[in-house]
Backbone atoms as SQL, in Angstrom:
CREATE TABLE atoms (id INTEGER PRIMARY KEY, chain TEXT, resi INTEGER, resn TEXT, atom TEXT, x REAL, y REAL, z REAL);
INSERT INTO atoms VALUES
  (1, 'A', 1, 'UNK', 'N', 165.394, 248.388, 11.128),
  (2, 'A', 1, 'UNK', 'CA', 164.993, 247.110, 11.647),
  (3, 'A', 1, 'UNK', 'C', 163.471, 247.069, 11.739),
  (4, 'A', 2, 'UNK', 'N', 162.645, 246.071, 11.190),
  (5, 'A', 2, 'UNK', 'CA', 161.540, 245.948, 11.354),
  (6, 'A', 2, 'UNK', 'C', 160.979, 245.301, 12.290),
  (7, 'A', 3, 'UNK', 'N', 159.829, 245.887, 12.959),
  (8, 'A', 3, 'UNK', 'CA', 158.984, 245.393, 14.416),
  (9, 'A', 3, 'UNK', 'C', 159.064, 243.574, 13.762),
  (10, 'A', 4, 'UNK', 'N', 159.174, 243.235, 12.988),
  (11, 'A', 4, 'UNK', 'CA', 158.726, 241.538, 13.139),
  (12, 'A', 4, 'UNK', 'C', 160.194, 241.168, 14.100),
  (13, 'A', 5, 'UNK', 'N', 161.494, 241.674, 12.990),
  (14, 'A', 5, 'UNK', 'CA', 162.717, 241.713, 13.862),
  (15, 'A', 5, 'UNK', 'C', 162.834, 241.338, 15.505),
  (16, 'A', 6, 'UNK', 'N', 162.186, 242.694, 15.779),
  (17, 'A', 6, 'UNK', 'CA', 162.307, 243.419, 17.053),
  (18, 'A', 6, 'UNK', 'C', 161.517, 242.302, 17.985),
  (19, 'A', 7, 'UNK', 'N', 160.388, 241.924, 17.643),
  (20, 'A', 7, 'UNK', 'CA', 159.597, 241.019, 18.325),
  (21, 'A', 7, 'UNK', 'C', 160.463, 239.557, 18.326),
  (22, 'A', 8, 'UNK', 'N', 160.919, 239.008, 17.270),
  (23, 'A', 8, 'UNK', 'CA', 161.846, 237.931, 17.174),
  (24, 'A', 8, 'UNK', 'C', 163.015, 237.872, 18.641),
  (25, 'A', 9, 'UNK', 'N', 163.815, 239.410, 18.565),
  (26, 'A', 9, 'UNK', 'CA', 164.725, 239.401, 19.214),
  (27, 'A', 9, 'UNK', 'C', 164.307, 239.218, 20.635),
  (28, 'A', 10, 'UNK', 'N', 163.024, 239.953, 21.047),
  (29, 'A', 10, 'UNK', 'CA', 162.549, 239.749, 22.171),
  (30, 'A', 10, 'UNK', 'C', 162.259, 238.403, 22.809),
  (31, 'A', 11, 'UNK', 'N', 161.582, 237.747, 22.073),
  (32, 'A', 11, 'UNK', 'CA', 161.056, 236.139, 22.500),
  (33, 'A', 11, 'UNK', 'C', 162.558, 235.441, 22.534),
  (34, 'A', 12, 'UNK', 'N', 163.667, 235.738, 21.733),
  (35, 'A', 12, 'UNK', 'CA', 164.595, 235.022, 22.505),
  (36, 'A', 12, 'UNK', 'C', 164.916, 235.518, 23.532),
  (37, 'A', 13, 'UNK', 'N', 165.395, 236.675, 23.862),
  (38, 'A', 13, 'UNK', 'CA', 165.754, 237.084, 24.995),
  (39, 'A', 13, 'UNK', 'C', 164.725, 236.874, 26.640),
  (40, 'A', 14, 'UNK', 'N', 163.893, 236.444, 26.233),
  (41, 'A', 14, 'UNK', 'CA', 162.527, 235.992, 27.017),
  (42, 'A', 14, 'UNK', 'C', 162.893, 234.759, 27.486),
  (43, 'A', 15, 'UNK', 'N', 163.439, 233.993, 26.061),
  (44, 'A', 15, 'UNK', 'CA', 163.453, 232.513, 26.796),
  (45, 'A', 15, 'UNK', 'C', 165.232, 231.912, 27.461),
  (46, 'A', 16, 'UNK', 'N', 165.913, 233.439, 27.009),
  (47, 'A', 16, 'UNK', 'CA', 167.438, 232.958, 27.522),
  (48, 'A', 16, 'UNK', 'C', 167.458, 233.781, 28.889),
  (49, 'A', 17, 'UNK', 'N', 166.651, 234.316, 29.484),
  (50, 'A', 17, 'UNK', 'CA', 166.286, 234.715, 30.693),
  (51, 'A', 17, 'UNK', 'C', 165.672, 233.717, 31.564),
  (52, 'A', 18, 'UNK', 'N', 164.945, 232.795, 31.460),
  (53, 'A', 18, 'UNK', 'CA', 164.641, 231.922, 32.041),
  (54, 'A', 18, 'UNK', 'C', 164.921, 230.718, 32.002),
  (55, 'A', 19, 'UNK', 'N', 166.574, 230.398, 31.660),
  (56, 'A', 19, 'UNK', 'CA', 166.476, 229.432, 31.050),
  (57, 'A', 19, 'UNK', 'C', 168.229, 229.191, 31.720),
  (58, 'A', 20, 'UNK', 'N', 169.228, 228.293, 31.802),
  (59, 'A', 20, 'UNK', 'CA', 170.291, 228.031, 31.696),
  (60, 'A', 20, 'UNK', 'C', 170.668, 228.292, 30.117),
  (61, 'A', 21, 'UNK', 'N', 171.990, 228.232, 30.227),
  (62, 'A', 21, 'UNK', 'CA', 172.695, 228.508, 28.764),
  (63, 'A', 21, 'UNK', 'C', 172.212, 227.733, 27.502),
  (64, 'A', 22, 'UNK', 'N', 171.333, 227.956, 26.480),
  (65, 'A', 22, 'UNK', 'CA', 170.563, 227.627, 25.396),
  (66, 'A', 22, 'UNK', 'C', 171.474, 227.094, 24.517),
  (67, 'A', 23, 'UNK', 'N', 171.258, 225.583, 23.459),
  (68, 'A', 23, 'UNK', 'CA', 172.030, 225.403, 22.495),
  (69, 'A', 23, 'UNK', 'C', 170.477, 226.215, 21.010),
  (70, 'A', 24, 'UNK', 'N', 171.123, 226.297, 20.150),
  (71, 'A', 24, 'UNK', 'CA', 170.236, 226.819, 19.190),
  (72, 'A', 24, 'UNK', 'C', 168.884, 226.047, 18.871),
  (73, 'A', 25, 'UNK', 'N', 169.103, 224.468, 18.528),
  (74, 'A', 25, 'UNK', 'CA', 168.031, 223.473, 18.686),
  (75, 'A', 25, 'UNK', 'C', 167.136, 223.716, 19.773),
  (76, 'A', 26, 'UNK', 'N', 167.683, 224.216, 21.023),
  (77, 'A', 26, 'UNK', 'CA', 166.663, 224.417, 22.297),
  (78, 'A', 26, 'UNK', 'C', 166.127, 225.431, 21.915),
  (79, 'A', 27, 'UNK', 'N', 166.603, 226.367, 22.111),
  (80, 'A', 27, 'UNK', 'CA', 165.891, 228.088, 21.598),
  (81, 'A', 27, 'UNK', 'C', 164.639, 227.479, 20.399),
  (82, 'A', 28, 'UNK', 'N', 165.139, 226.967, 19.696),
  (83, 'A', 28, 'UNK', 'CA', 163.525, 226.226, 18.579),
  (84, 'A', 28, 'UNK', 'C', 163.131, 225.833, 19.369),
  (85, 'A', 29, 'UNK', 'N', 163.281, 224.780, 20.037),
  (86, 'A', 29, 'UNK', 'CA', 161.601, 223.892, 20.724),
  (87, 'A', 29, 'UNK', 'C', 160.998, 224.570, 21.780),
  (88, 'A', 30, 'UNK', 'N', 162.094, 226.240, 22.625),
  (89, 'A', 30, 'UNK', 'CA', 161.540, 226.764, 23.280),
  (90, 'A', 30, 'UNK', 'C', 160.680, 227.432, 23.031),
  (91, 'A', 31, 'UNK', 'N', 160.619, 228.217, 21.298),
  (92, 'A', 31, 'UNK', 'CA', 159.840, 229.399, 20.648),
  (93, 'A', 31, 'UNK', 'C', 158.620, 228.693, 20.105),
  (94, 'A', 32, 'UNK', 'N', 158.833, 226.682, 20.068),
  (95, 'A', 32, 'UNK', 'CA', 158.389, 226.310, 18.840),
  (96, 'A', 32, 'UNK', 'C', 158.028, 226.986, 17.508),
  (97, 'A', 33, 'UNK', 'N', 159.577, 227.041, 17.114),
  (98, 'A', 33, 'UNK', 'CA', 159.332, 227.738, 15.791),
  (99, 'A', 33, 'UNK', 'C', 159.707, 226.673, 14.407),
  (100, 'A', 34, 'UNK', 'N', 158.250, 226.903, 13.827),
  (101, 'A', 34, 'UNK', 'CA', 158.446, 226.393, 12.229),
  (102, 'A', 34, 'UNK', 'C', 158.867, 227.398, 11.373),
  (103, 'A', 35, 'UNK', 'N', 158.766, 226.395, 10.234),
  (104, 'A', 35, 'UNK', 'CA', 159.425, 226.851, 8.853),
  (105, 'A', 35, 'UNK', 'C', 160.896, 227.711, 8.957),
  (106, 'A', 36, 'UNK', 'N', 161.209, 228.188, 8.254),
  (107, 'A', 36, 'UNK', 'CA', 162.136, 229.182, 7.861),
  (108, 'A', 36, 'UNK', 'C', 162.996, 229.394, 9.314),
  (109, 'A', 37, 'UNK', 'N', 164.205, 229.196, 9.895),
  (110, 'A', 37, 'UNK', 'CA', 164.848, 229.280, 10.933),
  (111, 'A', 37, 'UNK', 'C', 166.165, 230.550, 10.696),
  (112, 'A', 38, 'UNK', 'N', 166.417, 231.186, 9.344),
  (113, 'A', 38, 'UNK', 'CA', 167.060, 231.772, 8.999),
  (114, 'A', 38, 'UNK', 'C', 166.702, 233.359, 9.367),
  (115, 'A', 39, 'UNK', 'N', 165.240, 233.953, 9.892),
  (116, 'A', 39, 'UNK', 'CA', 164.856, 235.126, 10.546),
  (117, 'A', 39, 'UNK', 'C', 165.529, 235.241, 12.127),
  (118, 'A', 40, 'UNK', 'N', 165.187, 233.416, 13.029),
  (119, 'A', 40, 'UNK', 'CA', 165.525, 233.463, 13.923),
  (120, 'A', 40, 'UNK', 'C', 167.270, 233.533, 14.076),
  (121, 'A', 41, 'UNK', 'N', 167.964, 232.880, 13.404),
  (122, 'A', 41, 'UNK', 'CA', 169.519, 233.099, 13.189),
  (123, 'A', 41, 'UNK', 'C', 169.800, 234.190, 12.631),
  (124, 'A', 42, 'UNK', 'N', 169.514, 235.051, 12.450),
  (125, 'A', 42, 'UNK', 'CA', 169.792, 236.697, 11.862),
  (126, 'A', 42, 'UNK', 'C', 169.395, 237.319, 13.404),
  (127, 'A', 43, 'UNK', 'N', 168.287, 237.348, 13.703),
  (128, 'A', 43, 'UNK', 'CA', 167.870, 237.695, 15.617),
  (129, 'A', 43, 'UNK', 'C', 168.708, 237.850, 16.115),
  (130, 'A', 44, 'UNK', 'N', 169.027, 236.799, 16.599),
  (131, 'A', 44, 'UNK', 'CA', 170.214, 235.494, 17.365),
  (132, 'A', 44, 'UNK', 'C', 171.546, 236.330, 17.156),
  (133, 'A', 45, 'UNK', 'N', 172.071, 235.858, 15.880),
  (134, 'A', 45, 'UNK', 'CA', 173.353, 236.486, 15.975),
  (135, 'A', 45, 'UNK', 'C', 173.490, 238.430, 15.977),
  (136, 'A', 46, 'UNK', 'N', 172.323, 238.828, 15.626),
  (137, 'A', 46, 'UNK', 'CA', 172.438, 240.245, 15.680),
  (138, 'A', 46, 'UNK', 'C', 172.948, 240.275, 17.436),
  (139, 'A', 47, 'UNK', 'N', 171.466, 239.817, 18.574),
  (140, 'A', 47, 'UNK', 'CA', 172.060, 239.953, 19.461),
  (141, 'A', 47, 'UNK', 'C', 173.177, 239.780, 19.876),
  (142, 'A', 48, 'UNK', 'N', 174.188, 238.732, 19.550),
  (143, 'A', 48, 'UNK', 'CA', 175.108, 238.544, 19.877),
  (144, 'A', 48, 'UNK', 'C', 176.485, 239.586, 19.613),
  (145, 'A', 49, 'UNK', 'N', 176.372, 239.964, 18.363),
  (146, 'A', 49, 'UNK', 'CA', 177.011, 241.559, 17.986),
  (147, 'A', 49, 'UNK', 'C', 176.788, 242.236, 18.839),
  (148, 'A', 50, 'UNK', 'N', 175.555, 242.644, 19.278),
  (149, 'A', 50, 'UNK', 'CA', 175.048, 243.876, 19.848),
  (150, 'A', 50, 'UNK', 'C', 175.679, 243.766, 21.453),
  (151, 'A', 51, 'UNK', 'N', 175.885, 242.441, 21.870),
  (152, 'A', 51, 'UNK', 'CA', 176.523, 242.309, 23.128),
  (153, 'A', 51, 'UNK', 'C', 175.589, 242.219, 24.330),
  (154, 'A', 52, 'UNK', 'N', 173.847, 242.038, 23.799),
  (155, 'A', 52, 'UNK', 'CA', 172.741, 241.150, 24.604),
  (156, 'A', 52, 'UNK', 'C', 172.838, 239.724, 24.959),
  (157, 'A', 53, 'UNK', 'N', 173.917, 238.609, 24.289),
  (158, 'A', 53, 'UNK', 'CA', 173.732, 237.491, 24.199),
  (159, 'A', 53, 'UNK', 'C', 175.082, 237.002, 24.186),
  (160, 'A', 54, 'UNK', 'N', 174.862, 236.127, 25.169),
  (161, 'A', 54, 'UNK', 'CA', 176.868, 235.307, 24.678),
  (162, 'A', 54, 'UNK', 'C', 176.422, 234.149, 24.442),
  (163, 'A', 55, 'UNK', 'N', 177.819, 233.830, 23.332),
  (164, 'A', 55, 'UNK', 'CA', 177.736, 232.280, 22.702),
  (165, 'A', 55, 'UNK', 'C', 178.903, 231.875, 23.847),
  (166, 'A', 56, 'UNK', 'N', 179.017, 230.941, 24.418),
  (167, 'A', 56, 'UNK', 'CA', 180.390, 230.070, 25.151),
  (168, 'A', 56, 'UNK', 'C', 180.109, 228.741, 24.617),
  (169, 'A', 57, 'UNK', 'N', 180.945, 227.866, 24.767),
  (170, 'A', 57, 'UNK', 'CA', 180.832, 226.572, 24.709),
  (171, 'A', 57, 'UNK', 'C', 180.404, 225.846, 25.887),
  (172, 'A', 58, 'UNK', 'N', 180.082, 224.964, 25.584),
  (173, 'A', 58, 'UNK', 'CA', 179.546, 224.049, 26.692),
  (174, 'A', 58, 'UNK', 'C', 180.662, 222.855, 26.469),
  (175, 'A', 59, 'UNK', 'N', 181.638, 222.550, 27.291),
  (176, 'A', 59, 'UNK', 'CA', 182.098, 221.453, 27.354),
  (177, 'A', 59, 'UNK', 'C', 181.455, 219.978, 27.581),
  (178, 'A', 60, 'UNK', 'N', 180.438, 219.871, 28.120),
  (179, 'A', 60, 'UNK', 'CA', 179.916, 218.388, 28.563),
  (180, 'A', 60, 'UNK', 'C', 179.211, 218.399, 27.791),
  (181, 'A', 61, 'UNK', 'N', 178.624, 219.287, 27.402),
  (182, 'A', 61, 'UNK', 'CA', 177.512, 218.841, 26.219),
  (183, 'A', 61, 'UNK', 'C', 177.904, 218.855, 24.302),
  (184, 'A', 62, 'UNK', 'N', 179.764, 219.270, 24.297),
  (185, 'A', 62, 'UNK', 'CA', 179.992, 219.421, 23.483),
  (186, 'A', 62, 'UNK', 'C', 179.389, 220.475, 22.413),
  (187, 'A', 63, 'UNK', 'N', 178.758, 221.794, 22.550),
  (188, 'A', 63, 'UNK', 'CA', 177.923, 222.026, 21.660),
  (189, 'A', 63, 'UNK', 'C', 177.856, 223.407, 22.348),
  (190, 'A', 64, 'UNK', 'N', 178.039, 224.736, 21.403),
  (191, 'A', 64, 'UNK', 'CA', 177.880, 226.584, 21.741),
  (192, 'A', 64, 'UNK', 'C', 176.591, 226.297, 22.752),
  (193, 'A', 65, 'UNK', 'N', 176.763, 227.060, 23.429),
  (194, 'A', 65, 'UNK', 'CA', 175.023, 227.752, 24.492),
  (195, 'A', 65, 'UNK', 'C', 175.228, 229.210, 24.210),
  (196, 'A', 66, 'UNK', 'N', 173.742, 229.921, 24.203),
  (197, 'A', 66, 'UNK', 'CA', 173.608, 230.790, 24.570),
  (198, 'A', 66, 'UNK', 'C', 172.877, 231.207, 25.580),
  (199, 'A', 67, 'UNK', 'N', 173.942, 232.381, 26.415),
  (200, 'A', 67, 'UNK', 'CA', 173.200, 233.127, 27.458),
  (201, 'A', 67, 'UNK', 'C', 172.725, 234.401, 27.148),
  (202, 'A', 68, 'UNK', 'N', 171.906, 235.125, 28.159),
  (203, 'A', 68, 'UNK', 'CA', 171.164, 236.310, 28.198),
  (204, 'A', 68, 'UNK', 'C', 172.635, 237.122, 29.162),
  (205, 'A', 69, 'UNK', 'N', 173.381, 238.036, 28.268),
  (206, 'A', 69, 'UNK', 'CA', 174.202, 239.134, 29.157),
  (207, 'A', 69, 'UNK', 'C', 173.647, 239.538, 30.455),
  (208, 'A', 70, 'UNK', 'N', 174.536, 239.237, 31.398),
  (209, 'A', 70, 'UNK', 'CA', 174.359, 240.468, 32.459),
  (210, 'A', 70, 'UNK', 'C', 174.247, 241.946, 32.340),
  (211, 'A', 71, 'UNK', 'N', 173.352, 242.414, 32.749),
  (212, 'A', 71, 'UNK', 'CA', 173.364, 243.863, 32.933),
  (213, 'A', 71, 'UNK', 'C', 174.276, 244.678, 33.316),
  (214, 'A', 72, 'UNK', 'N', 174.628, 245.359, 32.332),
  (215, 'A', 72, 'UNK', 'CA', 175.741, 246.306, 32.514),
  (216, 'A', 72, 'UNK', 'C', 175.611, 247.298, 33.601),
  (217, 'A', 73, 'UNK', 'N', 176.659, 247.050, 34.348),
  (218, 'A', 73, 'UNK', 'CA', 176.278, 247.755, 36.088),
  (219, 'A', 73, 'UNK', 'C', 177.173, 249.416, 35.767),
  (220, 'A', 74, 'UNK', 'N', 176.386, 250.275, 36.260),
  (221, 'A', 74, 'UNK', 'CA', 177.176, 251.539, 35.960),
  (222, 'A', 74, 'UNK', 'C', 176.922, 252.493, 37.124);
C-alpha cells in the first residue's frame, strides 16, 4: 500500500470521526476532493473490508452512510 493510499484513508477517517453517519457525496465536499474519485472509493471501501468503517443505510435519507467503527474494546 502506498503512503498516498495511507494518507487518503486517514482524511476519511478524520472526517467520519467528526461527523454523523457520511453519505459518499458528503465525504467529497468534506475532503473537497477533485478530479478522479476512484482513489477515494478504493480508500473507502478498503476501509470498510478492513472493518474501520461501516456502510448502514439510512432510512430517511434513503441513501448508505458511512460511520467511523467503534473501538474494539478488549
Amino acid at each position: 500500500m502506498s503512503a498516498e493510499e495511507e494518507k487518503v484513508k486517514e482524511l476519511i477517517l478524520d472526517v467520519l470521526s467528526s461527523e454523523r453517519g457520511l453519505t459518499f457525496s458528503e465525504i467529497v465536499a468534506a475532503l473537497s476532493w477533485t478530479g478522479d474519485r476512484r482513489p477515494l472509493r478504493k480508500a473507502l471501501s478498503d476501509l470498510v473490508r478492513e472493518g474501520r468503517v461501516l456502510r448502514e443505510p439510512d432510512y430517511q435519507r434513503k441513501r448508505m452512510v458511512f460511520r467511523k467503527a467503534p473501538a474494539p474494546s478488549s
